[in-house]
N, C-alpha and C positions, 0 to 999 in steps of 0.2 A: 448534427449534434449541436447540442447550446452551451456556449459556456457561460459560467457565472462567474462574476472576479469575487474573490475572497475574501471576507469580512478581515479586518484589523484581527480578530481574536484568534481566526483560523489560520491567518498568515503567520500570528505568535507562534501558534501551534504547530504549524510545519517547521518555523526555525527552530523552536527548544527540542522538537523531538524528529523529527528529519522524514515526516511522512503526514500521509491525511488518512486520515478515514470518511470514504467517500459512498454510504449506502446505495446500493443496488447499480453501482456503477458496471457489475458486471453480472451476466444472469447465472443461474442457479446451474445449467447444465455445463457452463465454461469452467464456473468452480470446483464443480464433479471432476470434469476430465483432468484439471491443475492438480487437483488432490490427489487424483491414481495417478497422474505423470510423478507424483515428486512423492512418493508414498517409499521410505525405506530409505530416501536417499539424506545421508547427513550433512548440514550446513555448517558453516564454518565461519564466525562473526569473521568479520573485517576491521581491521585495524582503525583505531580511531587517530592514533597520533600523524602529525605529518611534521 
């Protein structure tokens, strides 16, 4: 696997919102299985205060 480091603007972008979006970081049939594994089941945010 190859990693790239992070442009300033994407490293912004993971502090202000606490994630990346990373294209095709995962393929099309893992997504499938993720999507019917969690299909029905309800998420529950997490607390932001500490």
């Amino acid at each position: 696997m190859q990693f790239v480091q992070l442009t300033h603007a994407q490293r912004h972008a993971f502090e202000a919102d606490g994630f990346l979006i990373v294209p095709q970081a995962i393929d099309a049939a893992t997504v499938a299985s993720l999507t019917r594994a969690s299909d029905g089941r309800s998420v529950t945010p997490r607390s932001t205060s500490r």
